[in-house]
N, C-alpha and C positions, 0 to 999 in steps of 0.2 A: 754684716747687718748695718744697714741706716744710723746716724747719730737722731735719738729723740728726738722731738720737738721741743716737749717740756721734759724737764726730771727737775721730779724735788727727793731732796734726801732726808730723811731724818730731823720731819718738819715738827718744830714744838710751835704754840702759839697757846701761851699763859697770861690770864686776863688778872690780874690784882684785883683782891675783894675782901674790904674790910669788914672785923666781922669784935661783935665786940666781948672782953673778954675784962671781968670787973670793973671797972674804974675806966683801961684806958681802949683801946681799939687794936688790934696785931693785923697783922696784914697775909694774909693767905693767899693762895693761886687755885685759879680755876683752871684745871687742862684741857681746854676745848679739845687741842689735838696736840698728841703726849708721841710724839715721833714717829711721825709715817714716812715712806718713802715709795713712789712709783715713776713709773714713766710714760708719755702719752706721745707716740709714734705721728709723723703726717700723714693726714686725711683720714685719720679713725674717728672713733666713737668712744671713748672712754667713762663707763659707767661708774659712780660712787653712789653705795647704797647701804641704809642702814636706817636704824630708831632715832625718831629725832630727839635731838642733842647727842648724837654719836660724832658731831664737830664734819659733817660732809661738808654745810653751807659756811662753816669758818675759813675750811681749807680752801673752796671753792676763793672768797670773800682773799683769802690773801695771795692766789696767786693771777690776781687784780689787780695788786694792790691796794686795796683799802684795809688788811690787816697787814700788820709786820710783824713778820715772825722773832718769837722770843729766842729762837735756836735754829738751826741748819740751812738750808740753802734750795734754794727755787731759781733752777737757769731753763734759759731761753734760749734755743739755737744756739747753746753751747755758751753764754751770757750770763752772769748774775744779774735778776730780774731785781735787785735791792740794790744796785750799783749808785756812785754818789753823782754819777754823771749825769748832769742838768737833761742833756743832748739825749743820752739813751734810756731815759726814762718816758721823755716825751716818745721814741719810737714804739717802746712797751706798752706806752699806754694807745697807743695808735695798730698796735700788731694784737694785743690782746681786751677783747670785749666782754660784755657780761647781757645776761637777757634774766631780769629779775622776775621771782615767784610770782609778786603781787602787780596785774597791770593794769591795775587803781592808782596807787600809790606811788608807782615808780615813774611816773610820766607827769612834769609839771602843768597844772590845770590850767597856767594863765600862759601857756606856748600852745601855739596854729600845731598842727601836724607839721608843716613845712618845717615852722622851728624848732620843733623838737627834733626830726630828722636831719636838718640841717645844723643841730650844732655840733659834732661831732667835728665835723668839716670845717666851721670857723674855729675851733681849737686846735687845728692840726693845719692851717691855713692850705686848705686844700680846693686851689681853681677858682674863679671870680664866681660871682653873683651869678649870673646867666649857668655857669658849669654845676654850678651847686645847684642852682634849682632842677635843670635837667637831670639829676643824678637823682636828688631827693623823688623826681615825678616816677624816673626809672624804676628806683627804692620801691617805690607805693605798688607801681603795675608788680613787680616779681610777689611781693606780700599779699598781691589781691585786695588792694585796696583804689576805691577810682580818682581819677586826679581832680573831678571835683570835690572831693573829700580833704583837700590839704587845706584850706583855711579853717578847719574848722576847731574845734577845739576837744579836749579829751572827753569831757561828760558827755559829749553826744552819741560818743560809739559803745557800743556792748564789751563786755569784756573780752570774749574772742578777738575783735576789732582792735581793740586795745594792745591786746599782747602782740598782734601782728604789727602797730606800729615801733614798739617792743623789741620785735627783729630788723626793723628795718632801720631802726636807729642804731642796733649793733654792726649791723651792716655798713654802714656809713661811709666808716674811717679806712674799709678795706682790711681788716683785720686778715690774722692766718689762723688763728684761736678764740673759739667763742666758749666761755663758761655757760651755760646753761642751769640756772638756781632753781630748779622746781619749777621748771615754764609753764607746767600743761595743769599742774597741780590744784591753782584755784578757779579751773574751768571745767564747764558741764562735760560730759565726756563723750559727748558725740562731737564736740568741739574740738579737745584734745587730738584727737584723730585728724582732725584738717591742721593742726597746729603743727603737729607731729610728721606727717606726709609734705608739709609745707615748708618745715627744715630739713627735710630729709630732700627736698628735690633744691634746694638753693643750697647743703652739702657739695653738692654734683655740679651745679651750676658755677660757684665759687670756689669751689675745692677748700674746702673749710674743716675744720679740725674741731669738733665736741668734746668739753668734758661735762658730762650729762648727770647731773644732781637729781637725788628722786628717792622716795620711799617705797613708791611703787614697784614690785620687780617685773609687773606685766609688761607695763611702759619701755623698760629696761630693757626686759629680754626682746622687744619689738626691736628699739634704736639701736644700740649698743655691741659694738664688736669684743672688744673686752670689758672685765666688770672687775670694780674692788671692794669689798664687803667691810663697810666701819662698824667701831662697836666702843666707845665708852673712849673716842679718841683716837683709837688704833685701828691699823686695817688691817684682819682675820685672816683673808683669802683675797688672793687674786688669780682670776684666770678666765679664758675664752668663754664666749656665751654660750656653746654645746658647752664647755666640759664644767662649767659652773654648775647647769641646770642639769644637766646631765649624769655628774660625780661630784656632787657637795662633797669637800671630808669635812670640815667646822661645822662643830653641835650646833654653834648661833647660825651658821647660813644655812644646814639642817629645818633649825627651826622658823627660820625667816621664809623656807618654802613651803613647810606644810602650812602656815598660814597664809598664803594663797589661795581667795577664795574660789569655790569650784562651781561654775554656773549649770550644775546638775542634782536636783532634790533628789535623785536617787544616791550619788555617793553622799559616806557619810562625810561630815567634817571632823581633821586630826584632833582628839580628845589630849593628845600629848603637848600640849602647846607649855612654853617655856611662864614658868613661876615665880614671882617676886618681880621688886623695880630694877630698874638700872641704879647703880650704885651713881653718888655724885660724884663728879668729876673735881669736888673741890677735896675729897677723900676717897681719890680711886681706891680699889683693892691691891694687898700685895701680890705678884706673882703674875699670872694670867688675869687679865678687866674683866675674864667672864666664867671664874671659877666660882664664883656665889651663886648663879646662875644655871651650871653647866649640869645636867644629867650623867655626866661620867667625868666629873672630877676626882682627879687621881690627889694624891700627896705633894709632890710636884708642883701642880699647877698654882696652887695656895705659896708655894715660898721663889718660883723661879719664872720671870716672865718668857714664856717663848719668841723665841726669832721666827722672822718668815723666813721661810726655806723654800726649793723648789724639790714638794713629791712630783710631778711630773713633768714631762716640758713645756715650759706656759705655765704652768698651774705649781700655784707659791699657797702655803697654809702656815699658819701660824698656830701650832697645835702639839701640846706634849704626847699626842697620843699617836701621831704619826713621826715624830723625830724619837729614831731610834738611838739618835747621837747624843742629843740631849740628858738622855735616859742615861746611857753610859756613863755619861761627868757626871750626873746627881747622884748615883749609888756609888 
């Protein structure tokens, strides 16, 4: 089998948060994400899916790097992506891009479309004036945007518009990995759909590698070759889009799909849907993060946290109730 693209192992990323206690202030952690570990293959589709604040868009957010991880390790073509090397940071940052949730906010209001697409390219000094703008004009026609539209500036376009400038700014630098932060998310959803078929044919065109962020698991089960189910930090389950959808064994991914709504007034909707908050992440739970929670919490789950394991081939669960092995050590 292939060496990965990406593997992170046993990714912690703890935020410091003071909190106050008499008189002086103590300093507590917050677990966005409390050691995960996966891998994302070239030219897949990598789904992270979960309740927000289940730490998708942290994970996502550090292997960007714009977060640094508190513990374990995120390589790149076989690389440490947290390396001190001046030289191969600049590559990383050039090999791996992000396409952010909000495409309001995430595009500077006082840059042309040109410049915003084109700077990528001047930070990676890539090709004179004349090669950049051709690239930037190419950028725009693959997004579906027309080349009278590059002077203009971000208020002028609709959100859709927007997010497509969005991708063609990720595009830029010639990446081999795009993060995807909840692209399609704060768009109408007949939009999504041209946003969504619009990554998916520049996938093909670019040979492009997704890890695809989302709450959504409709969007998910559309894009996504394989999927990893988070949940208070941790990720539950992993495994291929039939056999997810197909053979949930996690109560939470269980209950993550009967809520899926059913666009038919004659079925009814799941009455069993999952009770209580998500516990904070600044006091997770001992044991299993989703034994307060869980409909068939054992003894077990409350003092011993599960490992992912593989019940089938492809398909990893993090679940006392299918590790038979675990069982064995605790009694």
């Amino acid at each position: 089998m292939s060496k990965p693209l990406l593997s992170v192992c046993d990714l912690k990323v703890y935020y410091p948060v003071k909190i106050k206690n008499g008189f002086f202030n103590k300093t507590a952690y917050l677990k966005a994400v409390d050691g995960i570990s996966f891998d994302v293959n070239e030219g897949e589709t990598f789904g992270i899916v979960g309740e927000s604040g289940c730490g998708k868009s942290t994970t996502g957010k550090t292997i960007v790097r714009l977060n640094t991880p508190t513990e374990g390790t995120i390589e790149f073509n076989g690389e440490d992506l947290f390396t001190k090397d001046k030289q191969k940071q600049k590559e990383f940052s050039k090999a791996i891009q992000i396409i952010f949730q909000d495409p309001y906010s995430s595009l500077d209001p006082r840059f042309t479309v040109t410049q915003i697409i084109e700077e990528p390219m001047l930070v990676h000094d890539m090709g004179n004036k004349q090669e950049r703008h051709e690239r930037v004009l190419a950028l725009m026609k693959d997004v579906g945007l027309r080349e009278d539209q590059c002077s203009k500036y971000p208020h002028e376009f609709s959100g859709g518009q927007r997010q497509r400038i969005g991708v063609a700014r990720a595009l830029a630098s010639n990446p081999k990995l795009i993060v995807c932060d909840e692209p399609v998310s704060a768009l109408d959803v007949s939009i999504q759909a041209q946003i969504l078929n619009l990554m998916d044919d520049l996938q093909k065109k670019h040979n492009l590698t997704y890890i695809f962020i989302s709450h959504n698991l409709s969007v998910v089960k559309h894009v996504c070759s394989r999927i990893a189910v988070m949940y208070l930090g941790n990720i539950v389950e992993v495994a291929d889009r039939n056999g997810l959808f197909d053979h949930p064994y996690h109560p939470y991914t269980l209950a993550l799909m009967k809520a899926i709504p059913i666009p038919d007034p004659q079925i009814q909707s799941a009455t069993d849907a999952l009770s209580g908050d998500v516990p904070s992440p600044l006091n997770p739970p001992n044991g299993c993060c989703f034994h307060t929670r869980c409909p068939r919490c054992m003894k077990i789950c409350s003092e011993v946290k599960p490992k992912l394991f593989e019940k089938e081939s492809g398909h990893f669960v993090a679940c006392h109730l299918f590790d038979e092995e675990s069982e064995k050590n605790y009694e």
